[in-house]
N, C-alpha and C positions, 0 to 999 in steps of 0.2 A: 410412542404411545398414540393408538388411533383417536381421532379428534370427529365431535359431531357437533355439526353445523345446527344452531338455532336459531330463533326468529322472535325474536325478546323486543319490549317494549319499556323504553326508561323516559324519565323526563329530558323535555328537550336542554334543559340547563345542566344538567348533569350529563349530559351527550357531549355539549357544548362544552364545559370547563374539563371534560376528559382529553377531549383534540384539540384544547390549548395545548394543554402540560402536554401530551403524549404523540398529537399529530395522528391521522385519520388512521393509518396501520399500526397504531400502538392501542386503539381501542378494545382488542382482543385480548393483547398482554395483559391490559389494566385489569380487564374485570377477569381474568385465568387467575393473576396473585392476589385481587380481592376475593374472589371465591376460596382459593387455598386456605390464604389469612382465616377468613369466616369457619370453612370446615375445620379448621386446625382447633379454633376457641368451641364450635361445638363439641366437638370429639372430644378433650380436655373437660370439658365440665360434665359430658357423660360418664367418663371415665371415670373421673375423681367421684362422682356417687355411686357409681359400681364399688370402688375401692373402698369406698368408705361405708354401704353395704355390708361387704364380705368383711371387715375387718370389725365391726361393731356384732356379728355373730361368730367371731374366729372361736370363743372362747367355749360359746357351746358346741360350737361344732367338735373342739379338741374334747368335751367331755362326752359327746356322745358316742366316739370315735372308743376314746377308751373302754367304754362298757361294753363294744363289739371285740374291741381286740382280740380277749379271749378267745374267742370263738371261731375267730378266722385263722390263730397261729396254735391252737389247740390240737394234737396231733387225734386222730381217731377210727376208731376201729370202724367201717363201713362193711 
């Protein structure tokens, strides 16, 4: 996967207790799976009100579906 270099600005405490734990080339790793982490919990809660969306109109949609049926499986003379 191609990777793109940025130029981000963090506190220095949180710079600092990251290259405790991680050491100065794990800084990159850290904030790659903290970002993952983060888009995974957005994406997820988009989802889930999409999902929850579509399925709070499933029923009229199945109703209005049926009142087309007719007319699309309707054999006719053109």
């Amino acid at each position: 996967m191609p990777n793109t270099r940025l130029n981000i600005t963090l506190p220095t405490p949180i710079v600092d207790d990251i290259k405790a734990l991680y050491g100065q080339r794990g800084l990159s790793q850290f904030l790659e799976e903290a970002a993952r982490e983060k888009l995974d919990e957005v994406k997820k809660k988009v989802y889930k009100g999409l999902i929850e969306g579509y399925q709070s109109t499933a029923q009229e949609t199945k109703e209005v579906l049926k009142r087309f049926e007719s007319a699309v499986t309707e054999k006719r003379d053109v």
